[in-house]
FIZAFI-262568 format. One record per residue (C-alpha): residue number from 0; residue in one letter; x, y, z. Coordinates in Angstrom, 2 decimals, decimal comma. Example, Ala and Ser with C-alpha at 12.3 -4.5 7.8 and 13.67 -1.06 7.14 Angstrom:
<sites>
> 0  A  12,30  -4,50  7,80
> 1  S  13,67  -1,06  7,14
</sites>
This chain:
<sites>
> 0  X  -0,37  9,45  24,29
> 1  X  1,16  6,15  23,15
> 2  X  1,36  4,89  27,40
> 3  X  -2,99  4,79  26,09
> 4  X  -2,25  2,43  23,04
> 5  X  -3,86  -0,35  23,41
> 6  X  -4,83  -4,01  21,11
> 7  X  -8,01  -3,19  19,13
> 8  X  -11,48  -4,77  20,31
> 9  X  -10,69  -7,64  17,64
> 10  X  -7,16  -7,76  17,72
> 11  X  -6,71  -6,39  14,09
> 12  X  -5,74  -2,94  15,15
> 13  X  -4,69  -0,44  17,90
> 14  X  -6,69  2,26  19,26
> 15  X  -5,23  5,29  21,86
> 16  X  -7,33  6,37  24,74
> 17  X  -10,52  4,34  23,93
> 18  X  -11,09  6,80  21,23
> 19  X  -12,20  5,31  18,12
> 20  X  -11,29  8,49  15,65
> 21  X  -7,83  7,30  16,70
> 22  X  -7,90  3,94  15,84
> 23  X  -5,20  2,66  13,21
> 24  X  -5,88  -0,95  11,69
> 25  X  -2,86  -3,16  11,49
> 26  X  -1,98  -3,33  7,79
> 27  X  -2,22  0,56  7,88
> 28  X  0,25  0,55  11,08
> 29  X  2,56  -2,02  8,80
> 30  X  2,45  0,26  6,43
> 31  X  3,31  3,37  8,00
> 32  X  6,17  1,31  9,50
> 33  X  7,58  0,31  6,08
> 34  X  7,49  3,64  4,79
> 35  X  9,71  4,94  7,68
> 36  X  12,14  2,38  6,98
> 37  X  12,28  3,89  3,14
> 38  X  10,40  1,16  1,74
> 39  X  7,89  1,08  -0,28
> 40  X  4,08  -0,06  1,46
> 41  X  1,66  -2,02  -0,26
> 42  X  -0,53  1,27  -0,01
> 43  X  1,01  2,78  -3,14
> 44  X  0,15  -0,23  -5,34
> 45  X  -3,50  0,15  -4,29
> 46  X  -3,34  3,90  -4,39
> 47  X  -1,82  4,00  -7,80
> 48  X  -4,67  1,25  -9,16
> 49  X  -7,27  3,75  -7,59
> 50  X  -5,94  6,78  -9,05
> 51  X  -5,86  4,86  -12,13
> 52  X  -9,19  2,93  -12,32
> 53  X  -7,10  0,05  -13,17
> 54  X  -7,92  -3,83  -12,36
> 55  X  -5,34  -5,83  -11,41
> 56  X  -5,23  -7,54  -14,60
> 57  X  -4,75  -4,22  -16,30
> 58  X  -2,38  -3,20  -13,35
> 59  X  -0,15  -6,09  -14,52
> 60  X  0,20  -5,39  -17,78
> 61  X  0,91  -1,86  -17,52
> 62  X  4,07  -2,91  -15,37
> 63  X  4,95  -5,77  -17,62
> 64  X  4,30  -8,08  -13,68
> 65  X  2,47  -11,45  -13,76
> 66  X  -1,13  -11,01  -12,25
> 67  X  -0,16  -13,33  -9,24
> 68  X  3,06  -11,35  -8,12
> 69  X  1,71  -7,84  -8,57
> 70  X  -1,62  -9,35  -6,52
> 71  X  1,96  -10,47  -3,40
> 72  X  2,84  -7,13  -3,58
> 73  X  -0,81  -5,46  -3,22
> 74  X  -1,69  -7,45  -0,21
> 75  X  1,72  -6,50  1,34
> 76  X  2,44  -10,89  1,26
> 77  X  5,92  -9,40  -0,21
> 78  X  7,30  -6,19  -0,11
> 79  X  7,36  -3,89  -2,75
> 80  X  10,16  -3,82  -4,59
> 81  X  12,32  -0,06  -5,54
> 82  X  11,74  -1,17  -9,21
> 83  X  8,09  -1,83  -9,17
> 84  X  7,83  1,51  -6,91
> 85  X  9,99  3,45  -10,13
> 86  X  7,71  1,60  -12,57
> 87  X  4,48  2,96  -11,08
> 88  X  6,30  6,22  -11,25
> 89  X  7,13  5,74  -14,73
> 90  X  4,23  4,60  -16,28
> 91  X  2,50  7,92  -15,19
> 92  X  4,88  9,87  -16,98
> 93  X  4,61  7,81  -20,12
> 94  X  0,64  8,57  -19,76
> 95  X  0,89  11,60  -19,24
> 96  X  2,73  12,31  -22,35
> 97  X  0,74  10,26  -24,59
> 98  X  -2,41  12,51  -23,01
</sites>
């Protein structure tokens, strides 16, 4: 299966065996990779915003971050660091009590 992997039709991603419903873009592929390693992806910023329905400038404040750094760390520009991944972590617990 991976012999088939091959560069995406615009570079941005890799697809096996010509086979679109396989196709994995680039920053997902990063990701994956970074999780492996037992760090933390830029996914589970985004995810936790999502789940959330918070903005970024919300997202901020909630983990006591400056707009701009928490914004590196969503785009995957810098990795996510183990405290910000325990803060997202800990903020839902301190929701879910107050709920």
């Amino acid at each position: 299966m991976f012999a088939s992997a091959a560069v995406g039709e615009w570079g941005g991603s890799v697809v096996w065996s010509d086979d679109d419903a396989l196709e994995l873009a680039a920053d997902n592929l990063r990701a994956r990779a970074v999780e492996q390693a037992g760090g933390y992806s830029h996914e589970l910023i985004w995810n936790w915003m999502a789940r959330h329905k918070l903005s970024l400038d919300g997202a901020a404040e909630a983990l006591g971050l400056s707009r701009r750094m928490l914004a590196y760390y969503r785009s995957g520009a810098k990795p996510v660091p183990r405290t910000v991944a325990l803060a997202l972590l800990g903020w839902e617990v301190e929701q879910h009590r107050a709920a």
